[in-house]
C-alpha positions in Angstrom: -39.2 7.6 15.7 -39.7 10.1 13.5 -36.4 9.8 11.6 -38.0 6.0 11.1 -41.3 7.3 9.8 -39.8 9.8 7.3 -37.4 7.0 5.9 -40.4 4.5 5.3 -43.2 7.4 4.1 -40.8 9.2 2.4 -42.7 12.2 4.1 -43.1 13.5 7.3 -46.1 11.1 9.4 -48.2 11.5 12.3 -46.2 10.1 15.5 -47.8 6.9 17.0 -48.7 7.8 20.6 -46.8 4.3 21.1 -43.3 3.4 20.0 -40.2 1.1 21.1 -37.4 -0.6 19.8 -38.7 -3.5 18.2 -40.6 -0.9 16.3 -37.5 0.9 15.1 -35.9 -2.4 13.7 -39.0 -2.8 11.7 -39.4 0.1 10.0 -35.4 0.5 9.1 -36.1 -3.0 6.9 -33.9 -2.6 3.6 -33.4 -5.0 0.5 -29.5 -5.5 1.2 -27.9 -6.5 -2.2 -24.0 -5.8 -1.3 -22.2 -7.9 1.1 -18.5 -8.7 2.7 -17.4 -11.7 1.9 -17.4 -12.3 5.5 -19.4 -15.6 6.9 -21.8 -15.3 8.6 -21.3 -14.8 12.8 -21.0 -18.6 14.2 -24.7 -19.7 15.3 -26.5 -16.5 13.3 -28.5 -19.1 11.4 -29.2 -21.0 14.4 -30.5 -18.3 16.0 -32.3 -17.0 12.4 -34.1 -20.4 12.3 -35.1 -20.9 16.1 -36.9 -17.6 15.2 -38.6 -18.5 12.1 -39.8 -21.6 14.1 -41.2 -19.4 16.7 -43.3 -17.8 13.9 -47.8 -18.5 14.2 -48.2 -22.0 12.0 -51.5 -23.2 11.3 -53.0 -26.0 13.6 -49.3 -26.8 14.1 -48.8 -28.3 11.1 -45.5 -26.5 10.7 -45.8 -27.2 6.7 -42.5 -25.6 5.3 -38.5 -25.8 5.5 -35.2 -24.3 3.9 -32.9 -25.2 2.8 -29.2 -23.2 3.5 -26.7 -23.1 0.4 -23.4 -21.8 0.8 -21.5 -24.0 -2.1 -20.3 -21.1 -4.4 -21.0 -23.3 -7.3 -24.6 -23.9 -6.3 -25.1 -20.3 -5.5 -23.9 -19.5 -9.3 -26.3 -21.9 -10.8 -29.4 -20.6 -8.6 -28.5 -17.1 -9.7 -28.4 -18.0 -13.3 -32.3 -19.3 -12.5 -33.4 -16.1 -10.8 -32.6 -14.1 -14.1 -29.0 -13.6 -12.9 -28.9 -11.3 -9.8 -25.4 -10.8 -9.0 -26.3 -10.8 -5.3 -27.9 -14.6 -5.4 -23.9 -15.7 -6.2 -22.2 -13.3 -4.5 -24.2 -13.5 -1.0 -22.6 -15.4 2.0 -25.5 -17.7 2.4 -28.6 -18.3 0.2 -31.9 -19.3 1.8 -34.5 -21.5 -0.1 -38.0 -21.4 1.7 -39.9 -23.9 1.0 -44.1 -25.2 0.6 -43.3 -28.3 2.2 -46.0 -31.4 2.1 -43.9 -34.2 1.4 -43.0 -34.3 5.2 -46.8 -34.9 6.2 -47.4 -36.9 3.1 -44.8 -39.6 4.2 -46.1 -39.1 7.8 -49.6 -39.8 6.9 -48.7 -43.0 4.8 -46.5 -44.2 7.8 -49.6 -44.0 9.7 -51.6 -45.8 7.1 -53.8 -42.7 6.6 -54.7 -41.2 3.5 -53.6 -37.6 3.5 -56.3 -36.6 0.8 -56.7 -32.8 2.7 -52.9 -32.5 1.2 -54.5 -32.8 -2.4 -56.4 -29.4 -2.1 -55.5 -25.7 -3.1 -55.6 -24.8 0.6 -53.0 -27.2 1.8 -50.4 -25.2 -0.3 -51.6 -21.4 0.3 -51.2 -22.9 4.2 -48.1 -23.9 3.7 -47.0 -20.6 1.0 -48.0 -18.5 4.5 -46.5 -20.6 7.0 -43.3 -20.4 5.1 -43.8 -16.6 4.3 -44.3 -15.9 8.1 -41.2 -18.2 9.1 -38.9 -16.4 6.7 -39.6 -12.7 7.7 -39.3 -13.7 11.6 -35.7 -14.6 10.3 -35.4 -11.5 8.0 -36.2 -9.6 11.3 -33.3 -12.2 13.1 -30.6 -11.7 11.3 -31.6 -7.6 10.7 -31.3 -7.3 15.0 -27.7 -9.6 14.8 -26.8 -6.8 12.1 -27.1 -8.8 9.0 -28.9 -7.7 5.7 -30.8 -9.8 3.4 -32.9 -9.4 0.3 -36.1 -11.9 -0.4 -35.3 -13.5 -4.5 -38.6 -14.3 -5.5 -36.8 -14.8 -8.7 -36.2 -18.4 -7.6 -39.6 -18.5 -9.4 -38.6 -17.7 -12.7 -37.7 -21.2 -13.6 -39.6 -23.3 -11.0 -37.8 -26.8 -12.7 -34.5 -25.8 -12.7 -34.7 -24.8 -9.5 -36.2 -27.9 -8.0 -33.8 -30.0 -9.9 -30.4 -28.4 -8.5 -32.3 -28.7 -4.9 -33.3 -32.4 -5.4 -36.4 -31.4 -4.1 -38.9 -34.2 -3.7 -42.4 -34.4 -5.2 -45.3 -31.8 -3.0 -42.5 -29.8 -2.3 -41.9 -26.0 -3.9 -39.3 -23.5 -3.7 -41.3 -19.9 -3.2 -38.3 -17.6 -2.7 -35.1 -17.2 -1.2 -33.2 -14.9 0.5 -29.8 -13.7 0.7 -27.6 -13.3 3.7 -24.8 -11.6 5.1 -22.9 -8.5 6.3 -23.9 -5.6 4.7 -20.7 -4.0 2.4 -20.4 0.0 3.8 -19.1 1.2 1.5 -22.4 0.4 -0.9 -25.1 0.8 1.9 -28.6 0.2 1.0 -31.4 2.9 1.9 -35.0 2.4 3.1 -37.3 2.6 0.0 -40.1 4.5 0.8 -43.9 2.5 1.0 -47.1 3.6 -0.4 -49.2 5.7 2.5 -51.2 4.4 5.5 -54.5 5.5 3.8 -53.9 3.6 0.9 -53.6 0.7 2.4 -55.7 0.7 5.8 -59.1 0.2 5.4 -61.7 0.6 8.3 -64.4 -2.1 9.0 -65.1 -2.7 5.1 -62.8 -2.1 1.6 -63.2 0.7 -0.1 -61.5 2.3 -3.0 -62.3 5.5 -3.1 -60.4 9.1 -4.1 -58.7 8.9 -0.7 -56.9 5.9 -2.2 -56.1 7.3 -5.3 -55.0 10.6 -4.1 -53.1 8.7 -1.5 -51.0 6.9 -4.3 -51.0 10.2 -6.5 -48.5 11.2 -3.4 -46.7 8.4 -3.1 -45.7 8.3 -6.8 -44.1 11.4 -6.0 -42.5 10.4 -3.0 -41.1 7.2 -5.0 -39.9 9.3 -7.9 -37.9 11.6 -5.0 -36.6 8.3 -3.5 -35.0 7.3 -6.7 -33.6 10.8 -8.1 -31.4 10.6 -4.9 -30.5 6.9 -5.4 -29.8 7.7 -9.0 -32.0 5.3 -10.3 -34.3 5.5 -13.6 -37.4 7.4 -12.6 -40.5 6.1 -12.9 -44.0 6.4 -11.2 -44.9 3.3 -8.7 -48.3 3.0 -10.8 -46.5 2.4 -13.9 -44.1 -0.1 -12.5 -46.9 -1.9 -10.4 -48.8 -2.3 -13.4 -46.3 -2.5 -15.8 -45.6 -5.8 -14.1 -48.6 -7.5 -14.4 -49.2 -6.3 -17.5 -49.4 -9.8 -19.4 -48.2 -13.3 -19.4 -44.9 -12.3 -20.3 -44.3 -9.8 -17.7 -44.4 -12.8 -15.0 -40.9 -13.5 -16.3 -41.5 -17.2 -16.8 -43.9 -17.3 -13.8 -47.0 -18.0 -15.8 -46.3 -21.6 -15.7 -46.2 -22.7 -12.3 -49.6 -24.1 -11.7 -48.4 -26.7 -14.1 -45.5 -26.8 -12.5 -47.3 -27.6 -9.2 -49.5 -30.3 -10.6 -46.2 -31.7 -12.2 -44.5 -31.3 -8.7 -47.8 -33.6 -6.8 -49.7 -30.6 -5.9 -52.9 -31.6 -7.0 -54.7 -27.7 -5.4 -58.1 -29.2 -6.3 
């Protein structure tokens, strides 16, 4: 438990008064960007989506899929779309989660109704969560079958391309994927550390206060340790956070997307 704590704090935390398993497995989540070429165990996706599909939905709408590429070929292409991340081509399995209303749009004009709720903003953000929720109860899957993955929201970058090489039909959007597969030992992947409890955890109402700022003050520090030891540029989590969003152009292509959606059917009045 503790071991767990340091990893994810990058300091030394209060112990819970409660802990289990389950709890462990959480908190040793890792971006995983080096695999075996191995496939993937027979039935580990199976098993990944029966538990995605066990994640809440709201009022049962169940408003997302995915969409499983393995072609090599494909898996080049996507990667060229997500700014060229090695591990997109290289990965046993991409995952492609999807904001998916084209199933109840066809349902609704099968049953001769007119589906207008599916024309507002909050018909996609339901289906962006819904999808978001299935996805990490698969991360969480395939992490207890011994599997890494790594979420690509740079699927994003070009939103077009993307839905072009999927064939993805119109009120359907491709948020992110995620890679797959056996995690390579000899290029193990380490826990980065996550900004404090008290930044984060509010009680009753929001409120940023010094406790928050002093909070992040820390974690910059911790952040800046994390990466000395993983030899990486160092650089202050503030900096990078807001570095970022800094302008149009740090979206990386991203700042077009509402157009994008409206192209794509979603009308998010």
């Amino acid at each position: 438990m503790q071991a767990a704590l340091t990893a994810r704090y990058g300091a030394q935390m209060p112990a819970p008064g409660v802990w289990n398993e389950t709890l462990d497995l959480l908190l040793a989540h890792r971006s995983v960007r080096h695999y075996l070429p191995d496939a993937l165990p027979d039935g580990a996706l199976d098993a990944a989506i029966a538990a995605a599909q066990s994640a809440s939905t709201s009022s049962n709408l169940q408003v997302w899929s995915v969409i499983a590429v393995a072609d090599t070929a494909r898996k080049a292409r996507l990667a060229g779309h997500a700014a060229g991340q090695a591990h997109v081509a290289k990965a046993p399995l991409l995952l492609v989660w999807l904001a998916d209303l084209a199933r109840l749009r066809s349902l609704s004009a099968q049953a001769g109704e007119p589906g207008e709720g599916l024309d507002y903003f909050e018909a996609f953000l339901l289906a962006s969560v819904d999808a978001a929720l299935a996805a990490q109860n698969a991360a969480i899957a395939f992490e207890s079958l011994g599997l890494g993955c790594c979420y690509i929201g740079g699927l994003r970058n070009d939103a077009a391309a993307v839905a072009a090489e999927l064939a993805l039909p119109p009120d359907t959007f491709a948020l992110f994927g995620m890679t797959v597969g056996v995690p390579d030992p000899a290029r193990p992947a380490a826990v980065k550390p996550r900004l404090p409890p008290d930044a984060i955890l509010f009680r009753e109402q929001y409120q940023w206060s010094t406790a928050q700022q002093a909070a992040i003050a820390q974690y910059n520090e911790r952040l800046r340790l994390f990466q000395r030891a993983q030899k990486m540029t160092e650089q202050d989590w503030t900096a990078q956070a807001t570095g970022r969003v800094r302008d149009a152009k740090a979206l990386t292509g991203r700042h077009v997307l509402r157009d994008f959606l409206n192209r794509a059917g979603f009308k998010l009045r």
